[in-house]
TIFI-449432 format. One line per 3 residues: number of its first residue (from 1); their letters; for each residue x, y, z of N, C-alpha, C. Coordinates in Angstrom, 1 decimal. Layout:
residues N
NUM> a> X,Y,Z,X,Y,Z,X,Y,Z | ...;
END
This chain:
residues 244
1> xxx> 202.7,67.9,113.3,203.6,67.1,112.6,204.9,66.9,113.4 | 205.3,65.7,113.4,206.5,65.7,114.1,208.0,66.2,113.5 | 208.5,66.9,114.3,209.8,67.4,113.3,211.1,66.5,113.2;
4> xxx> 211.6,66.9,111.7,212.6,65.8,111.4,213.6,65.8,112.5 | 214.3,65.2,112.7,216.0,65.1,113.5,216.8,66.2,113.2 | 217.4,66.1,114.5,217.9,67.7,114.6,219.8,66.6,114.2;
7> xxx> 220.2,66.1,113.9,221.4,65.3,114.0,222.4,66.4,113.3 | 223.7,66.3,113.6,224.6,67.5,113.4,224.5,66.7,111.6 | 225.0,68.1,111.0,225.0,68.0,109.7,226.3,67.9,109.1;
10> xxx> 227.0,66.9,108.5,227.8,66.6,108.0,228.4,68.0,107.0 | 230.0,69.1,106.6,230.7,70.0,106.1,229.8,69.0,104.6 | 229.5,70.2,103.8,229.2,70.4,102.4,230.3,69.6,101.5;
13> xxx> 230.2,68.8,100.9,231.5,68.1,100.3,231.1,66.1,100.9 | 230.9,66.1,101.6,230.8,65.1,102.7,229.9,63.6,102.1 | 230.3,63.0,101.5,229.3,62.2,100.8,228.9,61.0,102.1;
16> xxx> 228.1,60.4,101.8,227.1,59.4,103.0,228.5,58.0,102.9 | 228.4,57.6,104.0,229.1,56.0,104.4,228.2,54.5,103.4 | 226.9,54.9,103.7,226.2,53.7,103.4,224.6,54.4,102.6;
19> xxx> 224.4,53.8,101.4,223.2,54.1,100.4,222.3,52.9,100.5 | 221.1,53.1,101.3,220.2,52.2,101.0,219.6,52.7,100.2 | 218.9,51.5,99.3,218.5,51.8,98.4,216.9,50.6,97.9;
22> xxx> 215.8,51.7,97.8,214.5,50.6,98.0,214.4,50.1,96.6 | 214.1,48.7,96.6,213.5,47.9,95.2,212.3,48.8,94.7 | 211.1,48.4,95.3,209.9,48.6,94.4,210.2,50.8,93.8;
25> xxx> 209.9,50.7,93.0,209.9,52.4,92.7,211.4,53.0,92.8 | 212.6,52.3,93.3,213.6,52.9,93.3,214.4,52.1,91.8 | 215.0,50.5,92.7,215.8,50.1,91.9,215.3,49.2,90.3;
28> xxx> 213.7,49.4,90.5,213.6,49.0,89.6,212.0,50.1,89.5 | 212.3,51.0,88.6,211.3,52.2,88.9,209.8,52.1,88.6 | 209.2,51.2,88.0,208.2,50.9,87.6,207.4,49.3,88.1;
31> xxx> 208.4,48.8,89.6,208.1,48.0,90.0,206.2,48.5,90.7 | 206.8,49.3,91.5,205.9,49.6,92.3,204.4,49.8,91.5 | 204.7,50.9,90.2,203.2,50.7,90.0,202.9,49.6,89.4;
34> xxx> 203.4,48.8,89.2,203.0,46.9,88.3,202.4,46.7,89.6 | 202.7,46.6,90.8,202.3,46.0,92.1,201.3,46.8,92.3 | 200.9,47.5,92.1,199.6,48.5,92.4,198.6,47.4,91.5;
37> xxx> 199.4,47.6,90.6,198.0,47.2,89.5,198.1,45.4,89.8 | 198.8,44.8,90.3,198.5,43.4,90.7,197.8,43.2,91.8 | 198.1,44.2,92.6,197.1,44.1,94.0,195.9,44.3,93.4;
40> xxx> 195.3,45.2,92.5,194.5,45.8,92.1,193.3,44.7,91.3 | 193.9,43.6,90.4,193.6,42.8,90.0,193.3,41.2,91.5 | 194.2,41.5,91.7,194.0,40.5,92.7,192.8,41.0,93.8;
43> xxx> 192.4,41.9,94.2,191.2,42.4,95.0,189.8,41.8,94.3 | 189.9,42.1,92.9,188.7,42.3,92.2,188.6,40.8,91.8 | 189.0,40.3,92.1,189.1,39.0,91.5,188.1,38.4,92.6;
46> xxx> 187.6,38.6,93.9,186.8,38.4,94.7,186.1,39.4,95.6 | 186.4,40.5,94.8,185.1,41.8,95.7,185.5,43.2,94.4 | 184.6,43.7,94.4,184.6,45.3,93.5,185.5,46.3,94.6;
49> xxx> 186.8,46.9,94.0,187.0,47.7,94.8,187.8,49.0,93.2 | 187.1,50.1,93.6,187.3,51.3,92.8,189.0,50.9,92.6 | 189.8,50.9,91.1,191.1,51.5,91.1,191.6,52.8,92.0;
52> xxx> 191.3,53.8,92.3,191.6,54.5,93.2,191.5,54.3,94.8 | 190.7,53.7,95.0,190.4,53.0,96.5,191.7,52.0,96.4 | 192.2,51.3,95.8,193.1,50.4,95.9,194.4,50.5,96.0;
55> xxx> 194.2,52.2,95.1,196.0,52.8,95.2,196.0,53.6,96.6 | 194.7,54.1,97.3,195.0,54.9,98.6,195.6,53.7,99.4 | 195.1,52.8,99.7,195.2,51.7,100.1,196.7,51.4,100.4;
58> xxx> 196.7,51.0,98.6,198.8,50.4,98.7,199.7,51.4,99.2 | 199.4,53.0,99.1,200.1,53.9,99.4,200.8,54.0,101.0 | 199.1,53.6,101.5,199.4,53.4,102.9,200.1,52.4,103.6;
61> xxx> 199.9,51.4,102.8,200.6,50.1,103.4,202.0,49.6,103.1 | 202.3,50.3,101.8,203.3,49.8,100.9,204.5,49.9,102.1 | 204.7,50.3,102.8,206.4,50.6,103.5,206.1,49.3,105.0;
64> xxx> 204.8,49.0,105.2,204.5,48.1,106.3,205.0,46.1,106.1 | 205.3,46.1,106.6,205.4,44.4,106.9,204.2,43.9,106.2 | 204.5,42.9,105.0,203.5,42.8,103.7,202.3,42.1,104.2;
67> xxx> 202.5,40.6,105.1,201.9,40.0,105.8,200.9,40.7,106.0 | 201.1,41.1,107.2,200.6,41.8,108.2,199.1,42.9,107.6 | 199.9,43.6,106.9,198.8,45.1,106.4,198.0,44.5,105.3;
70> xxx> 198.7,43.2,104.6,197.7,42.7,104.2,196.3,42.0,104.2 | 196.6,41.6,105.3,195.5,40.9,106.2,194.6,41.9,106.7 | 194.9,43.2,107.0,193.8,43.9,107.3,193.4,44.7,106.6;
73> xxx> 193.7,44.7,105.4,192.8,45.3,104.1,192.2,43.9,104.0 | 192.5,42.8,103.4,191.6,41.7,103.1,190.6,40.9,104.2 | 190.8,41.4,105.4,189.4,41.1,106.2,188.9,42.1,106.4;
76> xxx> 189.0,43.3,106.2,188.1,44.7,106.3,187.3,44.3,104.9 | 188.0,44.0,104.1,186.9,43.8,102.7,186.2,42.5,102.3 | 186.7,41.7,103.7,185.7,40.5,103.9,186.5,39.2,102.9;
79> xxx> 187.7,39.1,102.4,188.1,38.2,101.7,189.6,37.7,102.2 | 189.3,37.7,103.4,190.8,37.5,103.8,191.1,35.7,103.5 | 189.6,35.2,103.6,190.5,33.5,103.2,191.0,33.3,101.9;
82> xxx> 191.3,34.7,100.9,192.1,34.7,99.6,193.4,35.4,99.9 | 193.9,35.6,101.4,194.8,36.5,101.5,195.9,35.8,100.8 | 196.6,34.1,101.3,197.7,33.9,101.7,197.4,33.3,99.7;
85> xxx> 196.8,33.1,98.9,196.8,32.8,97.5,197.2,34.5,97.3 | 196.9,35.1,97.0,196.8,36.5,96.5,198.4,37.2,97.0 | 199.1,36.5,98.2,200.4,36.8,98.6,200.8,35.9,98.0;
88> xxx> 201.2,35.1,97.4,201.9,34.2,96.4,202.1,34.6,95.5 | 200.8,35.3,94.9,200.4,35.9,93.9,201.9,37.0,93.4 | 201.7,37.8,94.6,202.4,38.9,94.6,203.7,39.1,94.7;
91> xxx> 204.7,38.2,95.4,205.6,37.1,95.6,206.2,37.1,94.1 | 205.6,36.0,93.4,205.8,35.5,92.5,205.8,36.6,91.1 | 205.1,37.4,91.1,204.7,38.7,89.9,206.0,39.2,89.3;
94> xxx> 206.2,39.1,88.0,207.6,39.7,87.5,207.2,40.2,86.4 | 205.4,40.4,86.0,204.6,41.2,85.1,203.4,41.3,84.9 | 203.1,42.7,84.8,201.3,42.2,84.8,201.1,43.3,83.2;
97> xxx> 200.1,42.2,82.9,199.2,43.1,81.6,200.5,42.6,80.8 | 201.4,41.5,80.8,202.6,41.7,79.6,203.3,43.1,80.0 | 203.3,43.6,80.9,204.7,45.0,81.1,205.5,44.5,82.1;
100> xxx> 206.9,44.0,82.1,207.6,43.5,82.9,208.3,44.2,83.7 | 208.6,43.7,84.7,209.5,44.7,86.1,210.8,44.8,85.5 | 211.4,45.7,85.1,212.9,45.9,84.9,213.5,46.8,86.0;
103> xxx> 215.1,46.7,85.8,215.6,47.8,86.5,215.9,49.2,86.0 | 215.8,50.1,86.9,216.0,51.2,86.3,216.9,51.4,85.6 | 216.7,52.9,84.2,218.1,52.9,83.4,219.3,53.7,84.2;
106> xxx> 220.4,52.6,84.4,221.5,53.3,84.4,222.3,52.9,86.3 | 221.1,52.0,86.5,221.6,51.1,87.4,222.8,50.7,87.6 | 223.1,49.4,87.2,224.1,49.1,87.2,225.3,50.1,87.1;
109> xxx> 225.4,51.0,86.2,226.5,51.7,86.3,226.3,52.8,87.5 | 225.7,53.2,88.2,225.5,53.9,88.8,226.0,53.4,90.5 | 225.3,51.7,90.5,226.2,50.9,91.4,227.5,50.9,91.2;
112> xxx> 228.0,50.9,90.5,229.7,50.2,90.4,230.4,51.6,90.2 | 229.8,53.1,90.1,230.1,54.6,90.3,230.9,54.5,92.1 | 229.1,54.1,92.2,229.4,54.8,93.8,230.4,53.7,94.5;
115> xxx> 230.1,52.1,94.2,231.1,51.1,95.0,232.6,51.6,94.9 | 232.8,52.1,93.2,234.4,52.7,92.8,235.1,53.9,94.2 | 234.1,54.3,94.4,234.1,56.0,95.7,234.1,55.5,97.0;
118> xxx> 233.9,53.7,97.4,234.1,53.7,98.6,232.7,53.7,98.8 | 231.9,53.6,98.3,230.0,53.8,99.2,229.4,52.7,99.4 | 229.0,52.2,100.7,228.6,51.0,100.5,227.0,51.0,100.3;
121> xxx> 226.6,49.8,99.3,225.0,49.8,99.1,224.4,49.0,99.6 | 223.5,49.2,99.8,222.4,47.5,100.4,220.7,48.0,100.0 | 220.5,47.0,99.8,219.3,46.6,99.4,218.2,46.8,100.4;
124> xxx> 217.3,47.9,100.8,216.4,48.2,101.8,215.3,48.0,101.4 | 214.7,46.8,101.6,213.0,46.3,100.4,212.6,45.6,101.7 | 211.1,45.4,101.6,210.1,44.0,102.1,210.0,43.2,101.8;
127> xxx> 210.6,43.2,100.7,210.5,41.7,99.8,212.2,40.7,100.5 | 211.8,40.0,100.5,212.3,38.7,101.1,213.1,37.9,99.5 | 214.0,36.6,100.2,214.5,35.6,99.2,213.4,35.3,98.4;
130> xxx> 212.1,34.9,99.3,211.0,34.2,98.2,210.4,34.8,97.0 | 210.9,36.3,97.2,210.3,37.2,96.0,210.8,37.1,94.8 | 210.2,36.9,93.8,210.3,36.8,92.8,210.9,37.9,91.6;
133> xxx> 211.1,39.3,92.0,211.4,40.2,91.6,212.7,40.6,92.2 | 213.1,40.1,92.9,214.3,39.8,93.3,215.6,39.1,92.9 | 215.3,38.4,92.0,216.4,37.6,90.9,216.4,38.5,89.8;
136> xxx> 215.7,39.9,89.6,216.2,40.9,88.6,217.9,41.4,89.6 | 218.3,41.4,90.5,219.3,42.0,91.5,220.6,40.7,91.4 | 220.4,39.8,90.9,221.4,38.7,91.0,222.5,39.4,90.3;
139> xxx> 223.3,39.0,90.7,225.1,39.4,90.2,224.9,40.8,90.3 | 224.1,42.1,91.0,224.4,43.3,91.2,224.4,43.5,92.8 | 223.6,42.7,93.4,224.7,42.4,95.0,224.5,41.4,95.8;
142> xxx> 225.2,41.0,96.5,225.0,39.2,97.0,224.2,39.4,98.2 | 223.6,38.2,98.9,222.8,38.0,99.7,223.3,38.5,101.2 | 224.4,39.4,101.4,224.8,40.1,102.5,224.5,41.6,102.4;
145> xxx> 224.4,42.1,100.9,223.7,43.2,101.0,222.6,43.7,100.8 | 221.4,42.4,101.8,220.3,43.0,101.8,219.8,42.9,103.2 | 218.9,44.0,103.5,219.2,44.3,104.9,217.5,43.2,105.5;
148> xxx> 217.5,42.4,106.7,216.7,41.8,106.5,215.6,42.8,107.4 | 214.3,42.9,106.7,213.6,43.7,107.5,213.2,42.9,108.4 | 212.0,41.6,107.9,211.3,40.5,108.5,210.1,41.1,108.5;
151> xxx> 210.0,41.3,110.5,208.6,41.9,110.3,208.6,43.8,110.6 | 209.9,44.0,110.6,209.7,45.3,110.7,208.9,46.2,109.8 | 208.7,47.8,110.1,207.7,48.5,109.2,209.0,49.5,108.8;
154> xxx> 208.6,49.9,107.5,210.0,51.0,107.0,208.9,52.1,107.6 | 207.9,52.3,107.9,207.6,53.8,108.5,208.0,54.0,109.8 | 209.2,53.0,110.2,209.0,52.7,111.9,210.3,53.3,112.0;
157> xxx> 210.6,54.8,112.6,211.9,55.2,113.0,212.8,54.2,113.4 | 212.0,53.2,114.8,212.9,52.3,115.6,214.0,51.6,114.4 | 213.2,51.2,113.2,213.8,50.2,112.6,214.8,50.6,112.0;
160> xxx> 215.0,52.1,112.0,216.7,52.4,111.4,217.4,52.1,112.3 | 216.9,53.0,113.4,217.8,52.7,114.8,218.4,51.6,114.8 | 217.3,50.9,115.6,217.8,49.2,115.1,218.6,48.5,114.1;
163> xxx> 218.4,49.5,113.0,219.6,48.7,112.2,220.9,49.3,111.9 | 221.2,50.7,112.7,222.1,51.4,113.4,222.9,50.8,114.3 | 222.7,50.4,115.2,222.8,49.2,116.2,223.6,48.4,115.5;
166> xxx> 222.5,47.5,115.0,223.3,46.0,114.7,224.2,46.5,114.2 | 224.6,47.3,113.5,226.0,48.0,112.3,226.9,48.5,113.2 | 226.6,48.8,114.8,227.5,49.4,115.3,227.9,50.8,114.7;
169> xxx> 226.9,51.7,114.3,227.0,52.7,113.7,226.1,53.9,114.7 | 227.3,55.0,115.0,226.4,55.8,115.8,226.8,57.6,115.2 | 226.7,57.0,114.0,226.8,58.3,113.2,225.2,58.1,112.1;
172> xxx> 224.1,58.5,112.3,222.9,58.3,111.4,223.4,58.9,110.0 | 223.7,60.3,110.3,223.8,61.3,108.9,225.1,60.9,108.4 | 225.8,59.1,108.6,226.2,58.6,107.4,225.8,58.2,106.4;
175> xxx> 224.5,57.6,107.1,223.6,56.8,106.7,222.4,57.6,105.7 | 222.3,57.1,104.1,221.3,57.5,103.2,219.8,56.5,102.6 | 219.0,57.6,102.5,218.3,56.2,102.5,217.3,57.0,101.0;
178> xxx> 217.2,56.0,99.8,216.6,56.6,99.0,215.1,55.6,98.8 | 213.9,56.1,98.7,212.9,55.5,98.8,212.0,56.3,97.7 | 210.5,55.6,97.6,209.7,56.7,96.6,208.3,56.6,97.6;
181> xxx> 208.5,56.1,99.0,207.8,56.7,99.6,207.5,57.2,100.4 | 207.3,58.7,100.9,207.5,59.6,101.6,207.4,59.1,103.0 | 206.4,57.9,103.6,206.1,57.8,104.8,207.6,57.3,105.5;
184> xxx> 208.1,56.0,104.4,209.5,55.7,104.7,210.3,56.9,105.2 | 210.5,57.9,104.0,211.5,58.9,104.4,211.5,60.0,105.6 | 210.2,59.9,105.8,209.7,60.6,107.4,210.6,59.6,108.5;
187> xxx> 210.4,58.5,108.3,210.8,57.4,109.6,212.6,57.6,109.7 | 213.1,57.4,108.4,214.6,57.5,108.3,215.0,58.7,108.8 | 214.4,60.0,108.1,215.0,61.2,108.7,214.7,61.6,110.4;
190> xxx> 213.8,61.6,110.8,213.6,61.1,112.3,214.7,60.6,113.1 | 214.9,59.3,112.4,216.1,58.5,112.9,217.3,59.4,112.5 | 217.7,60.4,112.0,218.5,60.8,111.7,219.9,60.8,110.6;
193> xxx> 218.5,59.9,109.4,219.5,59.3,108.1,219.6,60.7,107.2 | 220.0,60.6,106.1,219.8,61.6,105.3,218.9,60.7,104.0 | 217.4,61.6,103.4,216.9,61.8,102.6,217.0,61.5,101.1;
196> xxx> 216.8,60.8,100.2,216.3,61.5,98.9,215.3,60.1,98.3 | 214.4,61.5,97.6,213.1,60.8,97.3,212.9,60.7,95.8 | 212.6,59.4,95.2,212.9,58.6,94.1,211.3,59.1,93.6;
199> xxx> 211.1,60.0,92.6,209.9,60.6,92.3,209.6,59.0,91.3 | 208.0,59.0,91.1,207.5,57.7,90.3,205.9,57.7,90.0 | 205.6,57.0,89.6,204.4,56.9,88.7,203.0,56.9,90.2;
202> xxx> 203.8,56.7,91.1,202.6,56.1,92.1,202.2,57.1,92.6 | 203.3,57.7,94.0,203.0,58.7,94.7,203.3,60.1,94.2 | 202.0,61.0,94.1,201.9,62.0,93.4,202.6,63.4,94.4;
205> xxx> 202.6,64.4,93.8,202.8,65.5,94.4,202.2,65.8,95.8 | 201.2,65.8,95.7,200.0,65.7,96.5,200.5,64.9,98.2 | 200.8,63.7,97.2,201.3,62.7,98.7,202.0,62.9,99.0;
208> xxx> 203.6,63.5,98.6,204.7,63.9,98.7,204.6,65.6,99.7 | 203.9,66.3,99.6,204.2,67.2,99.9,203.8,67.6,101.5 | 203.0,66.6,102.2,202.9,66.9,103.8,204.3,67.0,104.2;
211> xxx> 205.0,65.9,103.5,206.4,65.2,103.9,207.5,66.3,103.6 | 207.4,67.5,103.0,208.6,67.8,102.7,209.9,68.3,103.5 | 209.3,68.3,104.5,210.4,68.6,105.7,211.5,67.1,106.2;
214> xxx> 211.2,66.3,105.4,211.8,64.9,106.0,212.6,64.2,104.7 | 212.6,65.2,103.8,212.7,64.9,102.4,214.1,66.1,101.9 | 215.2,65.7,102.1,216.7,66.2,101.3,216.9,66.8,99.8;
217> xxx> 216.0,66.0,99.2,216.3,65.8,97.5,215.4,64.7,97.0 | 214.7,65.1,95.5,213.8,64.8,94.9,214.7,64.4,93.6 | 214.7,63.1,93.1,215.8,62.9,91.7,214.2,62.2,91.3;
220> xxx> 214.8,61.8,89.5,213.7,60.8,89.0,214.4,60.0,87.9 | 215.5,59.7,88.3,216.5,58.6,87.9,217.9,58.7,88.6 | 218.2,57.5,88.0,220.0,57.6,88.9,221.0,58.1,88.3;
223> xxx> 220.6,58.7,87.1,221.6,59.7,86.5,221.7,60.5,87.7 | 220.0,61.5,88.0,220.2,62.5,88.6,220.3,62.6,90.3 | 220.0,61.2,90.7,220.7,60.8,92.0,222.3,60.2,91.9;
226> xxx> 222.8,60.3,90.9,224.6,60.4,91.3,225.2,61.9,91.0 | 224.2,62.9,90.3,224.3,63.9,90.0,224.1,64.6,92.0 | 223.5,64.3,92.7,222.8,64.7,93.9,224.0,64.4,94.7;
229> xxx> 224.4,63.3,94.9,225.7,62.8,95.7,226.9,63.4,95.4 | 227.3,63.4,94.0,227.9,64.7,93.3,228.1,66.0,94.4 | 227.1,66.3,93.9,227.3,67.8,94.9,227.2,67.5,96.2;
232> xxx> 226.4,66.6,96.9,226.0,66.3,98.0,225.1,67.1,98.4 | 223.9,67.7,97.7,222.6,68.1,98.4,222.5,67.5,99.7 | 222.8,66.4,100.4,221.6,66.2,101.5,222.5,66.3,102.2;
235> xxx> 223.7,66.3,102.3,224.2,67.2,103.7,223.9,68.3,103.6 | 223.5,69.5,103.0,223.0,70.4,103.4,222.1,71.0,104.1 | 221.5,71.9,104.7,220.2,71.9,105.5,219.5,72.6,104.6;
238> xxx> 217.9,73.0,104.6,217.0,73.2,103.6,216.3,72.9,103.1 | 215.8,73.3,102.4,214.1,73.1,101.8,214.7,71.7,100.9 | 213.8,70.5,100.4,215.0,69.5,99.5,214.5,70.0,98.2;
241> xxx> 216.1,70.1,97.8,216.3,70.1,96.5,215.5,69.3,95.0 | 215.1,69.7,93.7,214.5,68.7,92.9,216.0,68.7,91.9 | 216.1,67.3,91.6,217.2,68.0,90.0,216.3,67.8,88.7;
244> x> 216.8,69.0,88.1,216.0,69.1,86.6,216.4,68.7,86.1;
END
């Protein structure tokens, strides 16, 4: 396994410069498994594929350039001339089964907590302007704070760097990155961001746990991730913290 970044550790007390923060499973916590279960429907709608085959699947792909990983699940399963319908599909999705994408409780106030402290946020997703789950975020931050991935992969160390860079930022461990999927938070800590991992309905213990060396703090709301910044768990070094 590759070991996380050795980057100097910010004095205890020290709260992060900039909080990215991911849509699916973060800022809106129950996005991500709706999208499980829309991919899921959308597969079967032109081949039989097991519900668990479909979630190993999204787990692996979920942090990749959507295009892209989708196209090689859908020509490995022989139905890729349904890809670019089924990506519309997905795009467009703001509910499935009648359960709609909301944002998590306690959002908004939790934004306008940390903006009050000086913390800047931005929006770290794959999803694009055309996404449809994305106008849940209108009037909670404008179209400069979202970071544009394009075709980048969030499991791609380069791509913090890179967006290190363009920021003209050569301090990483200002930089926080909260996600709910471990492969993400491998890539950011690498690069030398600091950690915490947005527990959720998708990725289980199980998946979580190869990762735990790349992982700061384990919250499962934004109570208890303002509770985390609070103290500042992830400047610390150590095993990551869970809050109860």
């Amino acid at each position: 396994m590759e070991a996380a970044a050795s980057s100097a550790v910010p004095e205890p007390g020290h709260r992060p410069g900039t909080v990215l923060l991911d849509f699916d499973g973060v800022l809106s916590l129950n996005a991500s498994g709706l999208l499980l279960r829309a991919l899921h429907e959308g597969i079967n709608r032109h081949t039989d594929l097991p519900e668990q085959a479909t979630s190993l699947q999204f787990k692996a792909i979920s942090t990749f350039p959507q295009k892209d990983s989708l196209r090689v699940l859908f020509a490995g399963l022989g139905i890729e001339q349904h890809l670019n319908a089924e990506i519309d599909a997905l795009r467009s999705c703001l509910s499935v089964q009648g359960t709609r994408m909301t944002l998590g409780e306690g959002v908004e106030a939790f934004c306008a907590e940390q903006r009050a402290r000086g913390i800047r946020l931005r929006v770290f997703s794959t999803m694009d302007e055309r996404t449809a789950r994305r106008s849940l975020l209108q009037g909670l931050f404008t179209a400069q704070d979202y970071v544009p991935l394009a075709h980048a992969s969030k499991a791609d160390p380069d791509t913090y760097t890179a967006l290190l860079t363009a920021e003209n930022e050569n301090a990483p461990e200002q930089w926080l990155l909260v996600d709910d999927s471990p492969l993400a938070l491998r890539a950011a800590k690498i690069a030398g961001l600091r950690t915490v991992l947005m527990r959720g309905e998708v990725f289980t213990d199980w998946d979580v746990a190869p990762f735990a060396s790349f992982i700061d703090a384990q919250v499962s709301s934004f109570a208890e991730l303002s509770h985390v910044l609070d103290r500042d768990d992830t400047s610390r070094p150590g095993t990551a913290r869970t809050v109860a």
